[in-house]
Every structure is written in C-alpha cells, then in structure tokens.
CHARMM-style PDB file with segment names, atoms N, HN, CA, C and O in Angstrom:
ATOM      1  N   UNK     1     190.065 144.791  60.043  1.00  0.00      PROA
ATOM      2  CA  UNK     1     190.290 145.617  58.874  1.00  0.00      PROA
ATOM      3  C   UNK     1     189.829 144.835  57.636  1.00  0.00      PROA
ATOM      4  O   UNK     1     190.293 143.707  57.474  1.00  0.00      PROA
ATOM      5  N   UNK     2     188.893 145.371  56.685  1.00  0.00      PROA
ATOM      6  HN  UNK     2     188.515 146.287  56.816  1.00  0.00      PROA
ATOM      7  CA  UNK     2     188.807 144.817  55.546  1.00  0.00      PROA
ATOM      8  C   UNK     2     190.286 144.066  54.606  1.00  0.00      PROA
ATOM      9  O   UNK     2     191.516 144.066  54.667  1.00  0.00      PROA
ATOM     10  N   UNK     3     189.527 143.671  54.036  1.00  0.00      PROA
ATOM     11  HN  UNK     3     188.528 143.671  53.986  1.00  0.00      PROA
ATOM     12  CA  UNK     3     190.788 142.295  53.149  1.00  0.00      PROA
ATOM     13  C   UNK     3     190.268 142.584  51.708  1.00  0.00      PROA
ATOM     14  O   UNK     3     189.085 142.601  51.366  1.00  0.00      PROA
ATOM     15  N   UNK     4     191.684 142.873  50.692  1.00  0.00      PROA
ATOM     16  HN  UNK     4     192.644 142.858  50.970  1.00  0.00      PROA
ATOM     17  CA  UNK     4     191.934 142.714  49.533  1.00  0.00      PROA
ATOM     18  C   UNK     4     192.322 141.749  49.144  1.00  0.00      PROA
ATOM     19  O   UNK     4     192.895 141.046  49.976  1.00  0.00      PROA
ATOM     20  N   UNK     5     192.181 141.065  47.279  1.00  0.00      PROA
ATOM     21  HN  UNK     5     191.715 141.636  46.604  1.00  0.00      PROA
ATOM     22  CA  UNK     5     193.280 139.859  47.407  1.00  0.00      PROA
ATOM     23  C   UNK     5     193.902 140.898  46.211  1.00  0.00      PROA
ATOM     24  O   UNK     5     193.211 141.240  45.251  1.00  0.00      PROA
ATOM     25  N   UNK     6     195.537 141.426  46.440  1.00  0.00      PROA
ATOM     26  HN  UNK     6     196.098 141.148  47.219  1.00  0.00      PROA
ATOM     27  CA  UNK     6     195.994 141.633  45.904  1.00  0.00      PROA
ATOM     28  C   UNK     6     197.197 140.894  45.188  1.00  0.00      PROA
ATOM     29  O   UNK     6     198.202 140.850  45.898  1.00  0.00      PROA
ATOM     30  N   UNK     7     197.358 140.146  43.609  1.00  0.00      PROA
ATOM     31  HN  UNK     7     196.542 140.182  43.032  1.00  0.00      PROA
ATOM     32  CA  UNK     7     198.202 139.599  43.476  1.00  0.00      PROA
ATOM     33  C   UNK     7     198.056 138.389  43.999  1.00  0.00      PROA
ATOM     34  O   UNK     7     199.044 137.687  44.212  1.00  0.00      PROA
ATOM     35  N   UNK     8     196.513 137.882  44.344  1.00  0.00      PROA
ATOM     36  HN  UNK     8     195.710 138.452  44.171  1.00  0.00      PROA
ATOM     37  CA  UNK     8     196.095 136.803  44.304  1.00  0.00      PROA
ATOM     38  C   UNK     8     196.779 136.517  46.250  1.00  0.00      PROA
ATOM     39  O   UNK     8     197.331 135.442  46.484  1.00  0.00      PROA
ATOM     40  N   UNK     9     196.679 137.238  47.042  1.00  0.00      PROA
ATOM     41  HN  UNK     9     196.231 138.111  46.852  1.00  0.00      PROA
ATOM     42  CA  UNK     9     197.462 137.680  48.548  1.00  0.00      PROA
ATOM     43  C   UNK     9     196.388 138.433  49.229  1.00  0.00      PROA
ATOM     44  O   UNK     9     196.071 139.567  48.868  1.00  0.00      PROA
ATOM     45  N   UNK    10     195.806 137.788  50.246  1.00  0.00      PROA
ATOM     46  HN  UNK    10     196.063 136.868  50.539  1.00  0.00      PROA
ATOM     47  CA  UNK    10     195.231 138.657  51.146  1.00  0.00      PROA
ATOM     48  C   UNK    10     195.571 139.801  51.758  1.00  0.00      PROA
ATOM     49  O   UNK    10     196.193 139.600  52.801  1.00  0.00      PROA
ATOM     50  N   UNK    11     195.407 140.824  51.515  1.00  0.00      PROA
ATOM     51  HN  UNK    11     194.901 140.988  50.668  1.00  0.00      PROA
ATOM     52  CA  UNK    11     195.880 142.067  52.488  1.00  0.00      PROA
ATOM     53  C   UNK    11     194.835 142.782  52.920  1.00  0.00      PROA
ATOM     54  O   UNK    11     193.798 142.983  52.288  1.00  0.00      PROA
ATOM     55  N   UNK    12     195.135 143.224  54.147  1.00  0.00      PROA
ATOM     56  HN  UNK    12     195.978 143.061  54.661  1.00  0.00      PROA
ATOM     57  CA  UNK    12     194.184 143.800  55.098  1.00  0.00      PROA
ATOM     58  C   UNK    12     194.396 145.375  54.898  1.00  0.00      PROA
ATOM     59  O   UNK    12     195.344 145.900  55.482  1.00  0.00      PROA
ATOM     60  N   UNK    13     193.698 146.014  54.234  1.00  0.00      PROA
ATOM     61  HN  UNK    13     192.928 145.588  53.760  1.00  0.00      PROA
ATOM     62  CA  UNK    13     193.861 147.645  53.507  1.00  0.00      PROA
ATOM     63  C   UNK    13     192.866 148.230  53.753  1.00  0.00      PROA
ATOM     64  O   UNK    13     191.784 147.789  53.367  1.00  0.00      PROA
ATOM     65  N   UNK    14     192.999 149.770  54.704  1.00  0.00      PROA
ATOM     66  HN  UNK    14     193.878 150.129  55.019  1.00  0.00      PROA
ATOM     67  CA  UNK    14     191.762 150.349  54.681  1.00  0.00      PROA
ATOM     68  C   UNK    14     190.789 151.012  53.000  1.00  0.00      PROA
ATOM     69  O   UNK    14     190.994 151.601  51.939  1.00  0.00      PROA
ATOM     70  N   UNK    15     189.794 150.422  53.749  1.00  0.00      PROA
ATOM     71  HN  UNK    15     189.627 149.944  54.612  1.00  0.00      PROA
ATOM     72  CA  UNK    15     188.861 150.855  52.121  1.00  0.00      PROA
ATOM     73  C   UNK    15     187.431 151.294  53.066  1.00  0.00      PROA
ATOM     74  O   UNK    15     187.061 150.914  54.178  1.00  0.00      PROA
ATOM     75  N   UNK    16     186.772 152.360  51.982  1.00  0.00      PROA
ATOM     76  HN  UNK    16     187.072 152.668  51.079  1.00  0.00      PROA
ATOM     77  CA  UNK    16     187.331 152.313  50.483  1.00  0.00      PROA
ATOM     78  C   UNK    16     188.298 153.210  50.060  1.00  0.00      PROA
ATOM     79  O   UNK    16     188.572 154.082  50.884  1.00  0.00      PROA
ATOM     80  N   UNK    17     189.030 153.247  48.757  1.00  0.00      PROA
ATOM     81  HN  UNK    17     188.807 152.539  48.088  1.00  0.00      PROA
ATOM     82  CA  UNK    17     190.216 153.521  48.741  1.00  0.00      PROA
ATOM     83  C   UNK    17     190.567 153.456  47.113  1.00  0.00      PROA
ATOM     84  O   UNK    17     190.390 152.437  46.446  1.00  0.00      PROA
ATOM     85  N   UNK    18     191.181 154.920  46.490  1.00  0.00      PROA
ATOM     86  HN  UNK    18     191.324 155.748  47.032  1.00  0.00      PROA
ATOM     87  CA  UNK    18     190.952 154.570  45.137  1.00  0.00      PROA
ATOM     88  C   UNK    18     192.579 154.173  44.733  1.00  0.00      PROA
ATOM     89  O   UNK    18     193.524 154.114  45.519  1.00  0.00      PROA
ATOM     90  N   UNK    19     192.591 153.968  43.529  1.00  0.00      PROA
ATOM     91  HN  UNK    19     191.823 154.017  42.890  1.00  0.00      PROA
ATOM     92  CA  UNK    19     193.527 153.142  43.482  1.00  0.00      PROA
ATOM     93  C   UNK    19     194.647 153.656  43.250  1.00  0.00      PROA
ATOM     94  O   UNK    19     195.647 152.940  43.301  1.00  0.00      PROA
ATOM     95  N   UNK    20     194.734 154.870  42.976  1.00  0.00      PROA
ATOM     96  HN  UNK    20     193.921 155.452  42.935  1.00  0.00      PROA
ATOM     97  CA  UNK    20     195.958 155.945  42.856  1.00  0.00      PROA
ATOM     98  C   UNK    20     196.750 155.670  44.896  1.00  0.00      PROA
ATOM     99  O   UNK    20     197.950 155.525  45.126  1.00  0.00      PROA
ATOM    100  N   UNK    21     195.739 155.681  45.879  1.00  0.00      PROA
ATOM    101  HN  UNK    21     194.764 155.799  45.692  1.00  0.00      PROA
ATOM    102  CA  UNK    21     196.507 155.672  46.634  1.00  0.00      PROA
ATOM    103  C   UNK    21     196.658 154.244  47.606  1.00  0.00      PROA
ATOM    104  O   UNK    21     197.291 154.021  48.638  1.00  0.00      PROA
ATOM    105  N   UNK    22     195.704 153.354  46.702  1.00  0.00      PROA
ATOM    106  HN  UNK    22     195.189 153.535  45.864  1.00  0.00      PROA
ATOM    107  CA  UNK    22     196.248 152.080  47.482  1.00  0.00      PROA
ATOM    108  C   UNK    22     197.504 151.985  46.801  1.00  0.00      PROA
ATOM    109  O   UNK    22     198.375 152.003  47.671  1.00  0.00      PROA
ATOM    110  N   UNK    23     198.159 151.866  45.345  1.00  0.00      PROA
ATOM    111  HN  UNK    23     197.452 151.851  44.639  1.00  0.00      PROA
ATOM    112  CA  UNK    23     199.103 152.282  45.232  1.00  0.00      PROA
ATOM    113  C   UNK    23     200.238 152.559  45.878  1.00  0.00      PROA
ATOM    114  O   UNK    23     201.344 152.019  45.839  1.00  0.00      PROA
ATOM    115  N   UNK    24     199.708 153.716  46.640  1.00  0.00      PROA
ATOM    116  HN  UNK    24     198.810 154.154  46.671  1.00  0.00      PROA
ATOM    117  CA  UNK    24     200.954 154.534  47.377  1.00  0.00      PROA
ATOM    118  C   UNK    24     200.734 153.903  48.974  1.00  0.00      PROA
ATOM    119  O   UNK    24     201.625 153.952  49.822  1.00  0.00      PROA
ATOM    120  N   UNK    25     199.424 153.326  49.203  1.00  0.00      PROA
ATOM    121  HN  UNK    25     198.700 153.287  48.514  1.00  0.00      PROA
ATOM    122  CA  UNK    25     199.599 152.744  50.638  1.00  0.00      PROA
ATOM    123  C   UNK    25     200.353 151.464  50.369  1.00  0.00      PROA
ATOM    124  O   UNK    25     200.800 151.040  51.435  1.00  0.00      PROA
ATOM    125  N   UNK    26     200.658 150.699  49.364  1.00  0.00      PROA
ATOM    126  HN  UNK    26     200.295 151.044  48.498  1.00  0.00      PROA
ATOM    127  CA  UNK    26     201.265 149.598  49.403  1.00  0.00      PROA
ATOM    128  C   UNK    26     202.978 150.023  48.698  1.00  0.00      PROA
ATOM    129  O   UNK    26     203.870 149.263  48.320  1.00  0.00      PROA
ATOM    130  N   UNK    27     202.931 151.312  48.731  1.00  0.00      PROA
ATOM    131  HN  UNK    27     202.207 151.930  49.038  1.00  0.00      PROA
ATOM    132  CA  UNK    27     204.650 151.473  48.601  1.00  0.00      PROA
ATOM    133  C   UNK    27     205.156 151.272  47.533  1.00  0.00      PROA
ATOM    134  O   UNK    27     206.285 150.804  47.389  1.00  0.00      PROA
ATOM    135  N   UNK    28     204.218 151.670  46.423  1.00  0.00      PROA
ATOM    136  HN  UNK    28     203.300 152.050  46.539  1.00  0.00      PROA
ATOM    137  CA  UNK    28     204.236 151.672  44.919  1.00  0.00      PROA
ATOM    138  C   UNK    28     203.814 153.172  44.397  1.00  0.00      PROA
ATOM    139  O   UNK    28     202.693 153.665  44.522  1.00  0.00      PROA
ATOM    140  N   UNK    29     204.827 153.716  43.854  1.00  0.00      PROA
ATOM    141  HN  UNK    29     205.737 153.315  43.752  1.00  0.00      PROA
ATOM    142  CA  UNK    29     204.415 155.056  42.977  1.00  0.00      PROA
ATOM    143  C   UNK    29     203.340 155.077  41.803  1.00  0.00      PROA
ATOM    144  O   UNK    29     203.470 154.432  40.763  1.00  0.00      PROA
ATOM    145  N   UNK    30     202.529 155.696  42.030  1.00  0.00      PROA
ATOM    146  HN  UNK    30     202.423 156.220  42.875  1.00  0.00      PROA
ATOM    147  CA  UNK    30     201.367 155.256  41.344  1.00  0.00      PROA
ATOM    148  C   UNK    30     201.936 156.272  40.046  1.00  0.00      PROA
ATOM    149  O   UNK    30     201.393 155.948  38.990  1.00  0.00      PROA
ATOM    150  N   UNK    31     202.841 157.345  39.909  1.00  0.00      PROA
ATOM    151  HN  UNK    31     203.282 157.609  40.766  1.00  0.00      PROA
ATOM    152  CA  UNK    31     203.406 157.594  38.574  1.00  0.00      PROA
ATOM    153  C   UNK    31     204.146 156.585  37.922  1.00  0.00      PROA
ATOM    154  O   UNK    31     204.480 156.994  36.810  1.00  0.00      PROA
ATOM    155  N   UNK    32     204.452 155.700  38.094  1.00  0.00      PROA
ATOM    156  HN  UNK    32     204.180 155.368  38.997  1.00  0.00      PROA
ATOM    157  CA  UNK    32     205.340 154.759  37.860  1.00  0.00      PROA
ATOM    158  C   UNK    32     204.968 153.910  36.338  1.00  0.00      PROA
ATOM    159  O   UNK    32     204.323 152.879  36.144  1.00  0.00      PROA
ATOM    160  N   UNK    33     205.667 154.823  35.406  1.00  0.00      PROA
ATOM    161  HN  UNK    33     206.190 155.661  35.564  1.00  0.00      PROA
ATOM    162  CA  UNK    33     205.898 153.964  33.612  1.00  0.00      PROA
ATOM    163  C   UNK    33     205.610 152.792  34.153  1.00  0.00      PROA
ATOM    164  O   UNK    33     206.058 152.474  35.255  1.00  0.00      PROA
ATOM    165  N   UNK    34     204.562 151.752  33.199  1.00  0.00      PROA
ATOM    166  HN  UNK    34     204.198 152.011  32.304  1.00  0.00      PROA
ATOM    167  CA  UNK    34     204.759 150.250  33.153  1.00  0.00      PROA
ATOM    168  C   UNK    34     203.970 150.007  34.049  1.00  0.00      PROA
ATOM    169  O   UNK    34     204.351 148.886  34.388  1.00  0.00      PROA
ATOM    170  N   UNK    35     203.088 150.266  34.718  1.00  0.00      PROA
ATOM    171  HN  UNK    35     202.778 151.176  34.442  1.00  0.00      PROA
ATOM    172  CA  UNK    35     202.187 149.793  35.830  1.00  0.00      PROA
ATOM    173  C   UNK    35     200.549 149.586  35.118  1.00  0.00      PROA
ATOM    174  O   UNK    35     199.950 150.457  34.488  1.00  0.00      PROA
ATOM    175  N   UNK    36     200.082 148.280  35.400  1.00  0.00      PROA
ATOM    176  HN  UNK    36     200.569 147.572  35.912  1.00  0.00      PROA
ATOM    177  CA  UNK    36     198.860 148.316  35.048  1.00  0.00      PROA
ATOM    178  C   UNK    36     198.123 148.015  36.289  1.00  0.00      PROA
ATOM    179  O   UNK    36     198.757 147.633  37.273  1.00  0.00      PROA
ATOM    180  N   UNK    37     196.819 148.153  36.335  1.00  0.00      PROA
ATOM    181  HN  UNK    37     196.304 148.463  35.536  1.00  0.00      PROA
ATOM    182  CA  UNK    37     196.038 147.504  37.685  1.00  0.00      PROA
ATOM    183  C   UNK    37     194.553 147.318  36.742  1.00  0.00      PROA
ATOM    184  O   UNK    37     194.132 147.880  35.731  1.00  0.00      PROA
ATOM    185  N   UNK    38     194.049 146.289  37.590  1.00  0.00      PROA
ATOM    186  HN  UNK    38     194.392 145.833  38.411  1.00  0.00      PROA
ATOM    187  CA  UNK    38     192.942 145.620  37.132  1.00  0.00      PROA
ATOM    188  C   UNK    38     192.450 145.339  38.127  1.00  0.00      PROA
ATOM    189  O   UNK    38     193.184 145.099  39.085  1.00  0.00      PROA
ATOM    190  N   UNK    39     190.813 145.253  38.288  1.00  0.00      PROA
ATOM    191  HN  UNK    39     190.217 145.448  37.509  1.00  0.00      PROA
ATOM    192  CA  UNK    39     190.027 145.616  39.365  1.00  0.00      PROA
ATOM    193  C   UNK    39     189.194 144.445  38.859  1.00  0.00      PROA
ATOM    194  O   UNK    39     188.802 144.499  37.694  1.00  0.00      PROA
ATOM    195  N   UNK    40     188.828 143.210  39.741  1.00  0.00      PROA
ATOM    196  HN  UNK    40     189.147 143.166  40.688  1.00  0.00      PROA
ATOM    197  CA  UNK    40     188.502 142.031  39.021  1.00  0.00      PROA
ATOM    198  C   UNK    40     188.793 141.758  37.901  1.00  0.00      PROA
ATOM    199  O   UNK    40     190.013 141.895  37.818  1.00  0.00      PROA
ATOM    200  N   UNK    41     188.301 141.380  36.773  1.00  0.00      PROA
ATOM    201  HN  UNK    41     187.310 141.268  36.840  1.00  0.00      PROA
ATOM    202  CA  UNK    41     188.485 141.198  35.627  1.00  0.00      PROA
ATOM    203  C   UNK    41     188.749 142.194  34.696  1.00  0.00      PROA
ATOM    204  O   UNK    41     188.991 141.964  33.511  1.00  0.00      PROA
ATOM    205  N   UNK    42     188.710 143.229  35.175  1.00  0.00      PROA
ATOM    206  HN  UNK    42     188.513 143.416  36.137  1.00  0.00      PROA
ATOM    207  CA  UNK    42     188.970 144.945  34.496  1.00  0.00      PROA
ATOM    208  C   UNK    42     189.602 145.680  34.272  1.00  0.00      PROA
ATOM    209  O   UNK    42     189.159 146.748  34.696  1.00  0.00      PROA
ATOM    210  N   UNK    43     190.632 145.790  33.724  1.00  0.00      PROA
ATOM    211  HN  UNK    43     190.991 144.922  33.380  1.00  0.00      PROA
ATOM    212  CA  UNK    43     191.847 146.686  33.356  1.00  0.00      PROA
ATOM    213  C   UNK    43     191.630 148.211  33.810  1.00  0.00      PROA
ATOM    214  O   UNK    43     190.653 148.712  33.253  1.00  0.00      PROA
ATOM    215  N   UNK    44     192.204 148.935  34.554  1.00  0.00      PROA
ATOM    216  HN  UNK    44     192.997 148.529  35.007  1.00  0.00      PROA
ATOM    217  CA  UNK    44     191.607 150.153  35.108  1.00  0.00      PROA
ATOM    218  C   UNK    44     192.753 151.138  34.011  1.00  0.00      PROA
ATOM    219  O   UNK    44     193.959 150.928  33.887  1.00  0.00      PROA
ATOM    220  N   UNK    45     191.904 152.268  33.286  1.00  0.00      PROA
ATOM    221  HN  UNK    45     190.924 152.438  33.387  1.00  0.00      PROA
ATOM    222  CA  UNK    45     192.991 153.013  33.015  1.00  0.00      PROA
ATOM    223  C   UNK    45     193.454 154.447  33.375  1.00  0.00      PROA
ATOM    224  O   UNK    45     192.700 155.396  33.588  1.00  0.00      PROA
ATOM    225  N   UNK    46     195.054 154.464  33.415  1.00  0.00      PROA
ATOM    226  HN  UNK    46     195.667 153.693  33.242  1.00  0.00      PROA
ATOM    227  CA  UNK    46     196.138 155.077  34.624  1.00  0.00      PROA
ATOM    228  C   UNK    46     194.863 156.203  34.881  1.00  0.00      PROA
ATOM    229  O   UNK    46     194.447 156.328  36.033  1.00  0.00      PROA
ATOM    230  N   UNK    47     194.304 156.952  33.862  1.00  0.00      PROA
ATOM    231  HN  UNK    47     194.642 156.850  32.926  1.00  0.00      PROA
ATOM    232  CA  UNK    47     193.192 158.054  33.820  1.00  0.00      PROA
ATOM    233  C   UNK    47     192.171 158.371  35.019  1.00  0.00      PROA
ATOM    234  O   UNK    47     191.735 159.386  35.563  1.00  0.00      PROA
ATOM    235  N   UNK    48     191.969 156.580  35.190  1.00  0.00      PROA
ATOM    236  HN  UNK    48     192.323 155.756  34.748  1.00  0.00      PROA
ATOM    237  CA  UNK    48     190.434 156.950  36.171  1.00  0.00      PROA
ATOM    238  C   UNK    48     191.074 156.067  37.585  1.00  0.00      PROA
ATOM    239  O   UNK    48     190.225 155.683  38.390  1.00  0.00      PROA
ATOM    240  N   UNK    49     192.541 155.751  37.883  1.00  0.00      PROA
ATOM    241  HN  UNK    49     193.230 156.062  37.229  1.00  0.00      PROA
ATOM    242  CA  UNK    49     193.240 155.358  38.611  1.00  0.00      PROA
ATOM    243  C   UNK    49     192.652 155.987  40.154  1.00  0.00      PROA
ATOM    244  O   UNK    49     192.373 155.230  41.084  1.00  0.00      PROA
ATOM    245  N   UNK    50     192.521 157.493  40.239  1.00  0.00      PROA
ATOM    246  HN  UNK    50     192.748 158.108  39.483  1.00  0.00      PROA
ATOM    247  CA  UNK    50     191.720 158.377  40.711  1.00  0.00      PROA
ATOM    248  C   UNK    50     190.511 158.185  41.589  1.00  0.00      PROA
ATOM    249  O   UNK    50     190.487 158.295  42.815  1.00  0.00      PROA
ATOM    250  N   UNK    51     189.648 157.923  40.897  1.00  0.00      PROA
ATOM    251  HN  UNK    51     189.668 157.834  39.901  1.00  0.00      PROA
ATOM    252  CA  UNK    51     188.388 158.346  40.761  1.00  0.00      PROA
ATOM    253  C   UNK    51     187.538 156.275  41.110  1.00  0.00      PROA
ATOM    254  O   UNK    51     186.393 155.874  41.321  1.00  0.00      PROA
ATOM    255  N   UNK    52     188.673 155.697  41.006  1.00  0.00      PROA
ATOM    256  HN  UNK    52     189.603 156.023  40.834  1.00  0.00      PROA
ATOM    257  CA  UNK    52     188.342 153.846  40.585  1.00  0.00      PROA
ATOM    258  C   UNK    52     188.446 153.627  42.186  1.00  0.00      PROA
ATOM    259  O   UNK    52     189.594 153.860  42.567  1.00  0.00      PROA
ATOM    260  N   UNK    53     187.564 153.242  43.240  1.00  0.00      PROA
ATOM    261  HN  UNK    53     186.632 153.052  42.931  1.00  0.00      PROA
ATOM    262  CA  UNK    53     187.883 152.781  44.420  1.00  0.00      PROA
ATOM    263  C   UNK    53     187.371 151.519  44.805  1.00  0.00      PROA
ATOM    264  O   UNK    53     186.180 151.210  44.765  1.00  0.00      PROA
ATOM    265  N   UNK    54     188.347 150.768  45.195  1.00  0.00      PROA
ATOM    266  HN  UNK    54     189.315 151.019  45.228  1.00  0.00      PROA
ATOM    267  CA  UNK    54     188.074 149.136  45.527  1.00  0.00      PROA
ATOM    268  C   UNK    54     187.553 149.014  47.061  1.00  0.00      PROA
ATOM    269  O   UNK    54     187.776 149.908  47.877  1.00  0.00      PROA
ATOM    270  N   UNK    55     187.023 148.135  47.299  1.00  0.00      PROA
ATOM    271  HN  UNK    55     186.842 147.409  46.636  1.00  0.00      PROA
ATOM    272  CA  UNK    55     186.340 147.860  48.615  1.00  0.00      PROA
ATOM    273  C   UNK    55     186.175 146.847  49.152  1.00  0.00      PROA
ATOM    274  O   UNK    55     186.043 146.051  48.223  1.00  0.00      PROA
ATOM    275  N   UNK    56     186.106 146.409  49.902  1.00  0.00      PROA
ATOM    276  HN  UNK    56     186.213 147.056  50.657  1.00  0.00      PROA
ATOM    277  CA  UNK    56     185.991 145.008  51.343  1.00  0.00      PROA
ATOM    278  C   UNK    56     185.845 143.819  49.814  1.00  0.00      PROA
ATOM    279  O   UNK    56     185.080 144.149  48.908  1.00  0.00      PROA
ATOM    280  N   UNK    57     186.568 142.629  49.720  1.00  0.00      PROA
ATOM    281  HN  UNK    57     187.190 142.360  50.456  1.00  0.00      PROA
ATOM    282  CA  UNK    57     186.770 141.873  49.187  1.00  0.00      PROA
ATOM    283  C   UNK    57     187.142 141.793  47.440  1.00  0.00      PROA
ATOM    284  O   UNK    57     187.078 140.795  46.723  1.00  0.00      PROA
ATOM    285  N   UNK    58     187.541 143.191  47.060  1.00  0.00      PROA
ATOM    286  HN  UNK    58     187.593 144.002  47.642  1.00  0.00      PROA
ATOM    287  CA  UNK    58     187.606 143.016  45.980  1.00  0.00      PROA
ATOM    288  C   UNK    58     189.241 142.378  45.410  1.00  0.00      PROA
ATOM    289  O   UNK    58     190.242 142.754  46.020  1.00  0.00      PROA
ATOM    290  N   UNK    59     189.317 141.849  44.757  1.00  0.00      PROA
ATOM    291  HN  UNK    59     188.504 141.544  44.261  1.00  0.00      PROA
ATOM    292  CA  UNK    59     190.273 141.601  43.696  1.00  0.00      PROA
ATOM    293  C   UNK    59     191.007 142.565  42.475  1.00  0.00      PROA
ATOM    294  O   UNK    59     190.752 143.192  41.447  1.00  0.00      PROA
ATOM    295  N   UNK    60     192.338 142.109  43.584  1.00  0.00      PROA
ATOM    296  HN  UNK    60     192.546 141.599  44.419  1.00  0.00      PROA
ATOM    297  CA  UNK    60     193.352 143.600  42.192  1.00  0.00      PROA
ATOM    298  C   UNK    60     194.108 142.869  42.147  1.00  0.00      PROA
ATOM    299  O   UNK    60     194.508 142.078  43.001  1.00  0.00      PROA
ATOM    300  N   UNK    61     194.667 143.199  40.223  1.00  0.00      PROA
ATOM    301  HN  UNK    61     194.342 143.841  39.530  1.00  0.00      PROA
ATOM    302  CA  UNK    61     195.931 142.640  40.022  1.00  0.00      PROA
ATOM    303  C   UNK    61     196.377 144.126  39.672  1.00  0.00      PROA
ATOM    304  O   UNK    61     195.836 145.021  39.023  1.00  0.00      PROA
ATOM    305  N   UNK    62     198.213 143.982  40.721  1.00  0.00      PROA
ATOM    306  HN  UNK    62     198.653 143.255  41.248  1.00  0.00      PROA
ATOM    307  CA  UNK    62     198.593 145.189  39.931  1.00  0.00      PROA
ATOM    308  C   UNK    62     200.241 144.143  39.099  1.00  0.00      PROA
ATOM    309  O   UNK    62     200.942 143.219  39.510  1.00  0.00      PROA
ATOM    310  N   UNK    63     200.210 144.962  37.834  1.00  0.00      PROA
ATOM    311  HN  UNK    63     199.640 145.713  37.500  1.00  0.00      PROA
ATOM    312  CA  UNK    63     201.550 144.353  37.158  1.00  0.00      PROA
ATOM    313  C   UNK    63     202.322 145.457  36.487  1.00  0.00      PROA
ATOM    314  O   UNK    63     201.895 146.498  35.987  1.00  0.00      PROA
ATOM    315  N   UNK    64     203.551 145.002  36.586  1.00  0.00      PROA
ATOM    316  HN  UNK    64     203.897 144.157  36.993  1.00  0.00      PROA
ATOM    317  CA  UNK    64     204.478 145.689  36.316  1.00  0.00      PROA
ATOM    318  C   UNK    64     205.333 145.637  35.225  1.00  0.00      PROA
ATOM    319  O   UNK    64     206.263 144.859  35.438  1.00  0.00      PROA
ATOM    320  N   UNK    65     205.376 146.260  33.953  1.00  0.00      PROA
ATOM    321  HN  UNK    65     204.621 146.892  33.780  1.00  0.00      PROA
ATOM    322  CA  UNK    65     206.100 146.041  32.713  1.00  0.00      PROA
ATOM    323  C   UNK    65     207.888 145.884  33.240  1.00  0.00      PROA
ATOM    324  O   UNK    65     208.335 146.525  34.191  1.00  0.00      PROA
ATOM    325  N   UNK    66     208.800 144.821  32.328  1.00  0.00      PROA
ATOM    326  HN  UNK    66     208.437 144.300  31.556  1.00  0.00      PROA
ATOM    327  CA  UNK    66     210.139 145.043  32.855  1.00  0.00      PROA
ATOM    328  C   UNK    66     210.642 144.540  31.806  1.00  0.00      PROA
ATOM    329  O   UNK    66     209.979 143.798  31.082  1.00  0.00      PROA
ATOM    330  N   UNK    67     211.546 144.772  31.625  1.00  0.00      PROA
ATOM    331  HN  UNK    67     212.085 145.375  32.213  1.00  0.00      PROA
ATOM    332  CA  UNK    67     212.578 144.262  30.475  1.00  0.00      PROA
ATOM    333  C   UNK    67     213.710 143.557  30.760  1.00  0.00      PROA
ATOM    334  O   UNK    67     214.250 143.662  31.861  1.00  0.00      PROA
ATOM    335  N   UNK    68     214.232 142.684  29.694  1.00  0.00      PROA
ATOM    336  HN  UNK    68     213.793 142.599  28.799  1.00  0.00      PROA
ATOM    337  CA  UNK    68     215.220 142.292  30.659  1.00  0.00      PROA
ATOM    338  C   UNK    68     215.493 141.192  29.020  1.00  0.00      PROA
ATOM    339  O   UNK    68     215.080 141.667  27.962  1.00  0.00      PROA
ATOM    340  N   UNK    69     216.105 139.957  29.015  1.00  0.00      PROA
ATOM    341  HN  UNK    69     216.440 139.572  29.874  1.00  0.00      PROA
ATOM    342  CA  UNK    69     216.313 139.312  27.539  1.00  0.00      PROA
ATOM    343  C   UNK    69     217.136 137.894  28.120  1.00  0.00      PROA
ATOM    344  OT1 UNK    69     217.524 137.037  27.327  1.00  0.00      PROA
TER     345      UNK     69
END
C-alpha cells in the first residue's frame, strides 16, 4: 500500500485520495472548527479540501486549533 508521512509518521493510506476524505479515513471529521492541513509546504484551504488529492509519498501536516491557558 502506498505511504504518507502524516504528522511527520508513515502511514500506509490508499491514494489517491482527496483530503476531505483522508480526513475521514484517518478518523477525523473533516467538518471539524480548527483544523488546518497542509500538503507539503502548502496550506490547503478547508474550500479546495475536496478537490486537493495527495498521493504515494506525499507529506501532510494536519493541525488542530485548541485552547486551553
């Protein structure tokens, strides 16, 4: 199976695959307030989340806004 490094973590994820539902294949609500993802060096926005599909070795950071003090 192809390999992502997600979060700087190898994972083995079928692709290609856009990012609204790697998202949801990794058990993350892709509606979810506070979520950013970045596709190598690229900030993806929530908009083209859709339409944005990663493939055999690419690099995602996904991050999560939280609050806390």
């Amino acid at each position: 199976m192809p390999t992502l490094r997600i979060n700087g973590e190898p994972r083995d994820v079928p692709v290609p695959l856009a990012l609204d539902a790697l998202l949801d294949h990794l058990g993350r609500d892709p509606g979810q307030p506070g979520v950013a993802v970045a596709v190598g060096d690229r900030v993806v926005p929530r908009s083209r989340w859709a339409e944005t599909t990663v493939d055999d070795g690419d690099r995602v950071e996904i991050i999560t806004a939280s609050q806390g003090g």
